[in-house]
Backbone bond lengths (Angstrom), bond angles and torsions (degrees), N, CA, C in turn:
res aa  C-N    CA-C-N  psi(-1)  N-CA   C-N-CA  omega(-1)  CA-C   N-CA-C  phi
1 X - - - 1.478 - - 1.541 108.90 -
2 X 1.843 126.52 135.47 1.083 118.90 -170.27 1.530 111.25 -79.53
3 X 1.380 143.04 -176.60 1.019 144.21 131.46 1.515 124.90 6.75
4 X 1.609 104.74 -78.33 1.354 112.58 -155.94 1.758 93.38 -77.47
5 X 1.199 132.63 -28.04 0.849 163.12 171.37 1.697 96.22 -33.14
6 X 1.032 86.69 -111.64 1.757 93.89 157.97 1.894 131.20 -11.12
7 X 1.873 102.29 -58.49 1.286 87.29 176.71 1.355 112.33 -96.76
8 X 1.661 129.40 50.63 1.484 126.17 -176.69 1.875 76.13 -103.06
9 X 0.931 121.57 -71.06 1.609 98.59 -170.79 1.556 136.77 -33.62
10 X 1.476 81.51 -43.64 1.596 88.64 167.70 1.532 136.50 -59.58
11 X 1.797 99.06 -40.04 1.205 98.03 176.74 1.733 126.28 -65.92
12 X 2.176 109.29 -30.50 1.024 118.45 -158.01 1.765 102.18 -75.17
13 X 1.855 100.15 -21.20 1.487 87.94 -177.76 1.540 112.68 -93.72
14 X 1.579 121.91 0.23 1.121 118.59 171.27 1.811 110.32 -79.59
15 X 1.312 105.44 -24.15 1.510 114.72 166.99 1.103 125.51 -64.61
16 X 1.782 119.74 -35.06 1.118 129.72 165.57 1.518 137.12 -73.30
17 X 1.258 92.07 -5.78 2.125 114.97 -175.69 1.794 85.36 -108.92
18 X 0.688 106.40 -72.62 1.161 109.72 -173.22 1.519 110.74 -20.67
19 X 1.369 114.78 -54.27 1.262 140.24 -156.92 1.630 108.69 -84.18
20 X 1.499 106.44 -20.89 1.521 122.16 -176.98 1.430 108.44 -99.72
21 X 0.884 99.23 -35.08 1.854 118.66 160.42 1.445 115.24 -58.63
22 X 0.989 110.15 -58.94 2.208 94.85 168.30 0.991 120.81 -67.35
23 X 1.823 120.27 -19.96 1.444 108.42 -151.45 1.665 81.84 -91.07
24 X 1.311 121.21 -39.19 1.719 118.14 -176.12 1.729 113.67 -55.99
25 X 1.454 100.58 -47.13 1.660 110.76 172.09 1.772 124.00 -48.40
26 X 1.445 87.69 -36.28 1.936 101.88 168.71 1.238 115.95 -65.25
27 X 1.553 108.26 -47.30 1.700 111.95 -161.01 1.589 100.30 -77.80
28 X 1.477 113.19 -10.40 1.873 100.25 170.01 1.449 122.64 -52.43
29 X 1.333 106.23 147.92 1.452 112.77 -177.89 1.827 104.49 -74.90
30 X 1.201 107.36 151.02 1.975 92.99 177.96 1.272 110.28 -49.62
31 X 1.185 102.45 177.81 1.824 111.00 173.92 1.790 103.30 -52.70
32 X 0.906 114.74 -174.86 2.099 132.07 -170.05 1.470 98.69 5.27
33 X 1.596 119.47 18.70 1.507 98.91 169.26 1.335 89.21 -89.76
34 X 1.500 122.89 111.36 1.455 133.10 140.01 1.567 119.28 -80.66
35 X 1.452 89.77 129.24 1.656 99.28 -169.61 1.276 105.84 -116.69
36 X 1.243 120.88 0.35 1.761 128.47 169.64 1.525 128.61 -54.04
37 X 1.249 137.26 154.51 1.497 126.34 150.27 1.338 117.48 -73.17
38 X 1.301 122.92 -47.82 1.169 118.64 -153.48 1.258 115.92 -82.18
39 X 1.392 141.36 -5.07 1.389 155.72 -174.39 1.851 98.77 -84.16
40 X 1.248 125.99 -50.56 1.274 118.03 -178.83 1.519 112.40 -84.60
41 X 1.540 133.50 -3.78 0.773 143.60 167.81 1.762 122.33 -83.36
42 X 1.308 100.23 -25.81 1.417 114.71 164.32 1.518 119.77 -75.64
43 X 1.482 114.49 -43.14 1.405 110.53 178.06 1.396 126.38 -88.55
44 X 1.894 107.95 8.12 1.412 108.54 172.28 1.397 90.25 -90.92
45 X 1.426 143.46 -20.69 1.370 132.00 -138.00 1.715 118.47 -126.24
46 X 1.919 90.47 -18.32 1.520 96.74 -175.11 1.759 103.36 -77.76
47 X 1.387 123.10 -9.47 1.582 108.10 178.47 1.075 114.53 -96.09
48 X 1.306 125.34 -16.97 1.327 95.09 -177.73 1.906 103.40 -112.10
49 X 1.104 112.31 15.31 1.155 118.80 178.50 1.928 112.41 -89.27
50 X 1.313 94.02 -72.02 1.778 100.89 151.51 1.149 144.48 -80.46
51 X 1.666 111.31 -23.04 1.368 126.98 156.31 2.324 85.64 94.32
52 X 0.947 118.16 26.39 1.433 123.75 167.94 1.507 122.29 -85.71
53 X 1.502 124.87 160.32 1.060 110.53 -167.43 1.774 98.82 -139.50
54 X 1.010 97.35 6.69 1.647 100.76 163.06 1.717 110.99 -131.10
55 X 1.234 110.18 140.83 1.697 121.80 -170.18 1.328 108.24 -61.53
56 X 1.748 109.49 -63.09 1.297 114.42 163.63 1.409 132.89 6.40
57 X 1.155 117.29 -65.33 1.406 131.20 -143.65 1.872 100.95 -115.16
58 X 1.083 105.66 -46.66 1.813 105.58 163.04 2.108 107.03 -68.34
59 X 0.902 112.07 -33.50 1.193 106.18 150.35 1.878 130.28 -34.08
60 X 1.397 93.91 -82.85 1.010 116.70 -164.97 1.754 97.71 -64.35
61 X 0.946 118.79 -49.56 1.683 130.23 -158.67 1.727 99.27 -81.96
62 X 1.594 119.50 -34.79 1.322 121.52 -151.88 1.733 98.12 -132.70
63 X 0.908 130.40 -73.11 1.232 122.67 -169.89 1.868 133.03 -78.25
64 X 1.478 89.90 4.75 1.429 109.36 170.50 1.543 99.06 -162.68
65 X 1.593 123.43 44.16 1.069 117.70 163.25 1.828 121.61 -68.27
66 X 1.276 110.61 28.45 1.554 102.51 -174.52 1.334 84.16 -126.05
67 X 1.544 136.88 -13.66 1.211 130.24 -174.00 1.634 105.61 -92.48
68 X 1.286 105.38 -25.48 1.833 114.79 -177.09 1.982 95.28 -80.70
69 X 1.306 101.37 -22.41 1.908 104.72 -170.93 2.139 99.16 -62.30
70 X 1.722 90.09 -51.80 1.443 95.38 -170.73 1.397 109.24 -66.34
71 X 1.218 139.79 -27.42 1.737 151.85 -145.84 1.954 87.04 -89.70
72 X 1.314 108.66 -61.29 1.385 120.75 -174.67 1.568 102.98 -51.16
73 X 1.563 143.00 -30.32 1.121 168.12 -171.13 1.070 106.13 -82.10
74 X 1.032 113.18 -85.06 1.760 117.57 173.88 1.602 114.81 -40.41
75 X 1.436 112.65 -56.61 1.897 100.32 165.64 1.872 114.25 -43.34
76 X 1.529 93.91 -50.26 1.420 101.02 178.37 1.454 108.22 -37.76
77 X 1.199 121.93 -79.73 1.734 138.66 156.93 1.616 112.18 -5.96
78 X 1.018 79.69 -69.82 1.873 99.57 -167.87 1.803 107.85 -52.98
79 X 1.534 110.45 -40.77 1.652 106.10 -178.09 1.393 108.30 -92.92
80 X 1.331 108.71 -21.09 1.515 98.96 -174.91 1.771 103.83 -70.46
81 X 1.208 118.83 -22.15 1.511 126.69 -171.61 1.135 106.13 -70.10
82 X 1.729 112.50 -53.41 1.707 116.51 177.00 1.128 112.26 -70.39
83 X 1.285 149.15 -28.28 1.395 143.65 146.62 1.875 133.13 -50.74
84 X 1.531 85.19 -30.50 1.534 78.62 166.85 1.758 98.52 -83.03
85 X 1.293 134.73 -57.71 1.504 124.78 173.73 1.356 109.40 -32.93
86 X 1.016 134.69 -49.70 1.443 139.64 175.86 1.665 150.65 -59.31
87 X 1.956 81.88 3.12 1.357 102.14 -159.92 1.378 106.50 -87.61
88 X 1.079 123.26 166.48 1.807 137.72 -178.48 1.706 96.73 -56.09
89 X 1.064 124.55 117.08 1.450 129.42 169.73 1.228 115.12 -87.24
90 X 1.323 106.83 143.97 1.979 126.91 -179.29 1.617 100.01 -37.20
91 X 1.588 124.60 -45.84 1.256 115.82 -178.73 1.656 132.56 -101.74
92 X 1.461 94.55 -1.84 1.434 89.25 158.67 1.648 102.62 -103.93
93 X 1.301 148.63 36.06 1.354 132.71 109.10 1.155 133.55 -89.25
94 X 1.644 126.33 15.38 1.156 131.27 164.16 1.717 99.98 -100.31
95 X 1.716 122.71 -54.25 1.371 87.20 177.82 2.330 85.63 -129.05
96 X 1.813 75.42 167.22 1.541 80.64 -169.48 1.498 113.50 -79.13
97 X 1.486 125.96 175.26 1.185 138.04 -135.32 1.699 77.60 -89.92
98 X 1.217 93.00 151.42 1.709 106.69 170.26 1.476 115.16 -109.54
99 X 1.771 111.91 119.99 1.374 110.46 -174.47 1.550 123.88 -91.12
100 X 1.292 112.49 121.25 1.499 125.60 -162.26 1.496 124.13 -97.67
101 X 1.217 105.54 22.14 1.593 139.69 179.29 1.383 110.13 -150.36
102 X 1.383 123.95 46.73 1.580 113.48 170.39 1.667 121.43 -88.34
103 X 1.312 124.12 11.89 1.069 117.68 175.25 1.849 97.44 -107.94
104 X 1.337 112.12 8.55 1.404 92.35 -177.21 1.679 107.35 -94.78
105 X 1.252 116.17 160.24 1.710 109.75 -158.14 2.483 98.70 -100.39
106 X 1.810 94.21 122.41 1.690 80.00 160.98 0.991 108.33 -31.00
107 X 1.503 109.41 157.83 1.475 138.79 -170.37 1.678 101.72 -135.34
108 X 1.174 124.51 72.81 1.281 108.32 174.35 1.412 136.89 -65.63
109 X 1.390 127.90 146.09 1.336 141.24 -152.63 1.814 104.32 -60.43
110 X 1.018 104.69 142.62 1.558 113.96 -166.40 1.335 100.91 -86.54
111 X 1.833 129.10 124.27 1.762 108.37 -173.05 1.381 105.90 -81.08
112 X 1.435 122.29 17.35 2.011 104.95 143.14 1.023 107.56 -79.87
113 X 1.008 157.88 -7.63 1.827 151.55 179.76 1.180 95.06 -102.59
114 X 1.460 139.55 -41.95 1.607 119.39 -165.89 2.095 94.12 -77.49
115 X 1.166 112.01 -21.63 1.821 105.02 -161.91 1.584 84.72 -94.33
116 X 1.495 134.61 -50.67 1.331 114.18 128.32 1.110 120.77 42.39
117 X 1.586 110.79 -114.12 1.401 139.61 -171.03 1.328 97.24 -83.90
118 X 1.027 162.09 -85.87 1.625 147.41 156.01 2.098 111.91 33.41
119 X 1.899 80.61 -72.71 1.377 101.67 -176.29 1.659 111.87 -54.33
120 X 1.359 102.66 -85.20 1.717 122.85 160.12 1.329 112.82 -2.64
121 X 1.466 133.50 -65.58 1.337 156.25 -89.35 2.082 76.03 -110.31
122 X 1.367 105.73 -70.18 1.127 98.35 -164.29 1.907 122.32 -95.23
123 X 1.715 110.69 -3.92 1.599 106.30 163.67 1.789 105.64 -76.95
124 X 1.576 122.53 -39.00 1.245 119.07 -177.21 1.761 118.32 -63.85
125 X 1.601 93.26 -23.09 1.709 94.19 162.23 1.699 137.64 -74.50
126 X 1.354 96.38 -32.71 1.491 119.66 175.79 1.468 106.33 -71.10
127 X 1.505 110.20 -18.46 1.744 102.94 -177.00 1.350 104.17 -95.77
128 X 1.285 109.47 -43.46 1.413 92.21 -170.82 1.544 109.93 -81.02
129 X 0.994 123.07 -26.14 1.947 106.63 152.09 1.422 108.13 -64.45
130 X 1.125 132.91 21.11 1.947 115.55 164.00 1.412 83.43 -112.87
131 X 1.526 127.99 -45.74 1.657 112.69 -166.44 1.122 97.87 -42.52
132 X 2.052 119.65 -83.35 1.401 113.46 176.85 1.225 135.53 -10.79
133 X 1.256 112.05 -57.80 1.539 107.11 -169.10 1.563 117.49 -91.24
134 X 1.171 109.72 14.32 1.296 110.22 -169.76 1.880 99.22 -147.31
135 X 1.621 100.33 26.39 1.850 95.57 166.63 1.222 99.26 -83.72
136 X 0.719 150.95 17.10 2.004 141.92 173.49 1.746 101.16 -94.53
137 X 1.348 117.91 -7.34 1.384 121.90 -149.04 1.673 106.51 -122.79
138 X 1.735 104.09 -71.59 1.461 106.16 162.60 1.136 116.03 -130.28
139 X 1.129 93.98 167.90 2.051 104.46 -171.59 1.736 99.72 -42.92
140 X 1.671 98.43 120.40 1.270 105.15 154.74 1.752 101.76 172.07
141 X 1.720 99.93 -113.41 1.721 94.42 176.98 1.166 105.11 140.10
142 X 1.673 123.41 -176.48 1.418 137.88 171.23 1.227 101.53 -82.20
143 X 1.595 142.39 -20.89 1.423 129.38 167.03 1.474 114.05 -55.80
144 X 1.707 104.22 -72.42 1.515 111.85 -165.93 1.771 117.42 -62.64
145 X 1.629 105.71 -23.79 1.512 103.18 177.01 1.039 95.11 -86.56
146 X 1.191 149.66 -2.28 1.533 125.66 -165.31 1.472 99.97 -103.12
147 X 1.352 128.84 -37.63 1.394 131.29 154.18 1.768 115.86 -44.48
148 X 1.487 123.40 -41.11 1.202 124.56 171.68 1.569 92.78 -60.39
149 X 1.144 134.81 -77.28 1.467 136.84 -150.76 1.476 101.95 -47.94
150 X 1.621 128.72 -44.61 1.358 130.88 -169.91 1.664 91.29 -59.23
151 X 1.495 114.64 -60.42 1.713 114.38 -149.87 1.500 89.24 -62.90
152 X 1.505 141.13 -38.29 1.407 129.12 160.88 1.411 129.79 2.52
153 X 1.154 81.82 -72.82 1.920 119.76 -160.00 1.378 83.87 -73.44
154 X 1.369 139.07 -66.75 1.443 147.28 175.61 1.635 108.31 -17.04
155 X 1.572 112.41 -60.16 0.943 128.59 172.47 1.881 102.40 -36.02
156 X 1.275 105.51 -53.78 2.031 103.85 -167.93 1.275 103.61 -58.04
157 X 1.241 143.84 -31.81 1.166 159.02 162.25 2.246 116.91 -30.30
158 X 1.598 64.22 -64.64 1.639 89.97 -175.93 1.539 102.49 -44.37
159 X 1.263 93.09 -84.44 2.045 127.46 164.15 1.099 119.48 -32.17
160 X 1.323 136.04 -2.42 1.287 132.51 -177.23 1.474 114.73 -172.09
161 X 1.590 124.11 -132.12 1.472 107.61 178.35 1.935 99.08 -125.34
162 X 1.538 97.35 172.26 1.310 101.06 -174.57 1.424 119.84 -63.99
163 X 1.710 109.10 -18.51 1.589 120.11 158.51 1.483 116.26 -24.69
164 X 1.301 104.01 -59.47 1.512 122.79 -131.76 1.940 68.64 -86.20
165 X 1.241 128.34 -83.42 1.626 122.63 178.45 1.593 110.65 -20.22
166 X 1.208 105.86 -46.57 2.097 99.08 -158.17 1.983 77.02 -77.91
167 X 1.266 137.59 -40.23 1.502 121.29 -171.60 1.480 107.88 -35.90
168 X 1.507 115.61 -66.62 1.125 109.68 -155.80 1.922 114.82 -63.47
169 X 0.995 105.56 -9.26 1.548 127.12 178.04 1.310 123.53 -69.98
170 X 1.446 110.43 -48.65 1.509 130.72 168.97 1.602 115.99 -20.23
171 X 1.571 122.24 172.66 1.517 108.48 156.89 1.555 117.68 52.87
172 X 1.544 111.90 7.45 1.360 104.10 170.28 1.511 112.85 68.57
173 X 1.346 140.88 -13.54 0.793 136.53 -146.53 1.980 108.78 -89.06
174 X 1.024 115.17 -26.83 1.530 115.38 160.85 1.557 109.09 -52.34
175 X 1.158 109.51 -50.97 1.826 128.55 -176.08 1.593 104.19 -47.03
176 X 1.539 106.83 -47.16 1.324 107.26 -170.79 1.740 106.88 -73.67
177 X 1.203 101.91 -56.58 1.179 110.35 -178.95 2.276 120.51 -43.94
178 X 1.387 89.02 -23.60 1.597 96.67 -166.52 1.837 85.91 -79.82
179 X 1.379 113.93 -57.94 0.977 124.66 171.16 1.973 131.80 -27.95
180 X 1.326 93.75 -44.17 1.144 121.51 -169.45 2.081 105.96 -81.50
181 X 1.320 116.83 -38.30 1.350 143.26 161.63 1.739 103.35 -48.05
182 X 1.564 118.41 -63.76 0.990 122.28 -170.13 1.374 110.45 -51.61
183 X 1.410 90.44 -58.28 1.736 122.82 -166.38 1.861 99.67 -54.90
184 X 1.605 114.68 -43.34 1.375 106.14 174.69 1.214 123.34 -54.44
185 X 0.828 124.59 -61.95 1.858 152.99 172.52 1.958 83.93 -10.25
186 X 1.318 87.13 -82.55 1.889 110.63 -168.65 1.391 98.69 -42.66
187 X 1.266 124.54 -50.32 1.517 136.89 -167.83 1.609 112.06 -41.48
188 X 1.590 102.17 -65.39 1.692 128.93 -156.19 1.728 85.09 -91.12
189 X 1.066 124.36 -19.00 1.955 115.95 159.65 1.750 112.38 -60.77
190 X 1.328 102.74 -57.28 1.366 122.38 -179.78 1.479 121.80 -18.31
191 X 1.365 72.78 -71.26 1.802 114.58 -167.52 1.544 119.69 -33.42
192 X 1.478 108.42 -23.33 1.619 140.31 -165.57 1.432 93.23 -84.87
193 X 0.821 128.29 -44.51 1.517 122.93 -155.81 0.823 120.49 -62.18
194 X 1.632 115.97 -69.42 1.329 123.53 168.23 1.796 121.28 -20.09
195 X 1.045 116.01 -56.62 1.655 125.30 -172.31 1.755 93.55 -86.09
196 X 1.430 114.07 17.82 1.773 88.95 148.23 2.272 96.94 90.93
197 X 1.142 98.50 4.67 1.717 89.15 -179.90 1.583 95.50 -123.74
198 X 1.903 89.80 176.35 1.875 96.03 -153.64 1.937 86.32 -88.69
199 X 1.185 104.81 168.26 1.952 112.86 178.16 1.135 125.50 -67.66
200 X 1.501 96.94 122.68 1.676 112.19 -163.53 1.563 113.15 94.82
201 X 1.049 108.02 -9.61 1.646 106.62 164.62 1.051 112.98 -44.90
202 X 1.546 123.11 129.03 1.526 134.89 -179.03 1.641 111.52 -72.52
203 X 1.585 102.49 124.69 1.641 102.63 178.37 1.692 108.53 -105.63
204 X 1.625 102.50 -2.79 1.139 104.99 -154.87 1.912 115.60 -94.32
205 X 1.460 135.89 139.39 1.276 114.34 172.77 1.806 128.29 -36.63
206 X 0.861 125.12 140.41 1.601 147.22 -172.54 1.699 104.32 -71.16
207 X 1.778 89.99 -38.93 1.965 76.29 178.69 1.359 109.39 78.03
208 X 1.359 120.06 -172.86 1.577 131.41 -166.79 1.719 86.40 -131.52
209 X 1.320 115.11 138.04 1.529 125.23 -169.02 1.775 94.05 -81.53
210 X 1.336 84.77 146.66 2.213 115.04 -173.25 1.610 94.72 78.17
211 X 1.462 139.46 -6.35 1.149 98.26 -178.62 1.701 123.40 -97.22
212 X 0.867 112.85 168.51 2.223 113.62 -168.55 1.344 95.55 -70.96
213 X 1.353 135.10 -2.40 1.868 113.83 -173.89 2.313 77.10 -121.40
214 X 0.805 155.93 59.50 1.347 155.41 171.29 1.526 115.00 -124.30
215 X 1.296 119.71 178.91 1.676 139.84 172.38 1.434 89.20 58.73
216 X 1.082 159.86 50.56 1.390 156.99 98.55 1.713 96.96 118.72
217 X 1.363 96.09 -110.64 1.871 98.93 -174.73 1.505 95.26 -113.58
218 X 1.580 138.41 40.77 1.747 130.41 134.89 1.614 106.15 -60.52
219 X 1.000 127.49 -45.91 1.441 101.93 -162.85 1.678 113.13 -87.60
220 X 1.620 122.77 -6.28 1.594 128.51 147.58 1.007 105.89 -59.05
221 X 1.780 150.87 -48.97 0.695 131.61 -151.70 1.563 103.09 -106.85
222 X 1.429 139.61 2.25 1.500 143.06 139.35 1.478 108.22 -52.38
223 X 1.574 115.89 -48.38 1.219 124.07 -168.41 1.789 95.68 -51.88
224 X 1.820 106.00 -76.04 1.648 101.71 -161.03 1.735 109.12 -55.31
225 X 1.431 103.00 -32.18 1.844 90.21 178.53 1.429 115.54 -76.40
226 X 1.133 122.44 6.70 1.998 130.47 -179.65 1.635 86.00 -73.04
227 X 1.673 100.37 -62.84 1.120 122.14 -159.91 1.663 120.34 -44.72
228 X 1.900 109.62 -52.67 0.966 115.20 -156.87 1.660 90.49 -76.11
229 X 1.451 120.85 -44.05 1.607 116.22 178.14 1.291 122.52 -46.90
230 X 1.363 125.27 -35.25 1.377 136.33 179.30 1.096 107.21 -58.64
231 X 1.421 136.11 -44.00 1.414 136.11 -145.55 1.482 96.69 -109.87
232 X 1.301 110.47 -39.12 1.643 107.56 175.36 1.416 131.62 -77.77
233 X 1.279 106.10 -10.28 1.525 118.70 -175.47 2.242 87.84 -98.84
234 X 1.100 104.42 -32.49 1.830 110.13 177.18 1.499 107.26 -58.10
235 X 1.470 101.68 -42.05 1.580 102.06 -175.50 1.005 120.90 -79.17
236 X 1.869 122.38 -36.57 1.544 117.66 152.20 1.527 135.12 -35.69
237 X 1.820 107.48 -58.73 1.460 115.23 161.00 1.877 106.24 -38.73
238 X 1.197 102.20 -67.56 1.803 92.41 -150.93 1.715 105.18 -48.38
239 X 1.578 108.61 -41.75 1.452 119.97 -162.96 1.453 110.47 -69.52
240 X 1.627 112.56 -16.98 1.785 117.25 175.77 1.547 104.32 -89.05
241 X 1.486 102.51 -25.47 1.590 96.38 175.35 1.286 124.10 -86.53
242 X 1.122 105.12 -38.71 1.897 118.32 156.88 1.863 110.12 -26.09
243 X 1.528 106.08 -60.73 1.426 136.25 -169.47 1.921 91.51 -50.32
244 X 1.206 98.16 -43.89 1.854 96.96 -150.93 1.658 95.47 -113.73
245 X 0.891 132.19 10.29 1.622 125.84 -160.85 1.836 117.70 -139.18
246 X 0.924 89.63 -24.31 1.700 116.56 151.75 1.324 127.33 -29.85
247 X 1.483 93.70 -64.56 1.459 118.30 -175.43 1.665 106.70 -87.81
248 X 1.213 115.34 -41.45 1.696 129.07 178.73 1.585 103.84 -57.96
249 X 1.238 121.57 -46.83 1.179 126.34 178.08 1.313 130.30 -53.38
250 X 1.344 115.61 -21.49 1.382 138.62 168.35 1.508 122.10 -80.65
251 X 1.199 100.73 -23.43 1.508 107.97 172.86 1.702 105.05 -71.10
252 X 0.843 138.24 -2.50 1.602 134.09 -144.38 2.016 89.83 -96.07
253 X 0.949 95.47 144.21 1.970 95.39 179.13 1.508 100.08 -78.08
């Protein structure tokens, strides 16, 4: 088949998406025209039910808490897979890694990137422990802080040497901890049963709405998913740097 040959399919189905693509983009309702049920049904029901003051988060935690159970799972899934791909192979501990850039020269770290990461290291930590603890409150959660908390730690990396990153890794103890996130989630669902209610039923006081101890068990369950993201997105970093830094490290005089 020639050339042009070839890109006539391409073009007719880029003509055809294309073409399905405006007609869907038209049929949107304007912006805040919500045409749903369930959106005004949530904001008559999420206050006095959880006593919350953002939708978001009674959403996510309460009204599709079996859909936030599987999402937390699937990350689970997803790193344990790249870590097993990622693992020390039978033959690179029999012979060592072969470097395929040895004429290129270390590059040592620039001290704006080490003061940098210095700086960074500890406001990007303090936030993403306020996101966490405060997704019941304003837009955020155990997803988005727990990604802040990983790029944190990233920061020690930056700022110092890859030592100081693979330390906190050691002892399994990220592993447990990612583990331990998952394992909460399932836990504080559990807990309901016994006394006769459906999973994830709240056992916990309601509190007075906006304050950080309120909405029952959302902000335990921001807490273990902060948790499990932090540690699993930590174990990705160390294991890509492991992959590439290994060999860099050897270059050093």
């Amino acid at each position: 088949m020639s050339g042009k040959r070839r890109h006539l399919p391409f073009f007719l189905g880029a003509l055809l998406f294309g073409a399905s693509l405006l007609r869907a983009l038209d049929a949107l309702p304007p912006f805040g025209d919500y045409r749903g049920t369930y959106g005004p049904a949530i904001l008559v029901t999420m206050e006095p039910l959880r006593h919350v003051q953002q939708a978001v988060a009674s959403v996510t935690f309460d009204y599709r808490g079996f859909d936030t159970l599987g999402e937390e799972f699937i990350l689970f899934a997803a790193v344990a897979g790249c870590l097993l791909l990622l693992r020390r192979q039978e033959s690179e501990v029999a012979q060592e890694p072969v470097d395929q850039t040895s004429d290129r020269q270390w590059i040592q770290p620039a001290p704006a990137v080490l003061g940098l990461g210095v700086l960074m290291f500890p406001f990007t930590l303090l936030l993403g422990i306020y996101i966490v603890l405060h997704g019941h409150l304003t837009p955020g959660g155990g997803f988005q802080g727990g990604v802040l908390l990983a790029t944190a730690f990233y920061y020690v990396y930056l700022s110092g040497e890859y030592d100081d990153l693979l330390g906190m890794s050691r002892d399994h103890t990220v592993s447990h901890l990612e583990a331990g996130g998952a394992a909460g989630y399932v836990i504080i669902g559990l807990l309901a049963l016994p006394a006769g209610y459906r999973y994830l039923h709240n056992l916990l006081p309601l509190g007075d709405k906006g304050e950080l101890l309120s909405a029952g068990t959302l902000p335990l369950l921001n807490i273990t998913v902060g948790t499990e993201v932090t540690s699993a997105f930590l174990l990705l970093i160390v294991a890509f740097l492991r992959q590439v830094l290994v060999i860099r490290k050897e270059k050093k005089p």
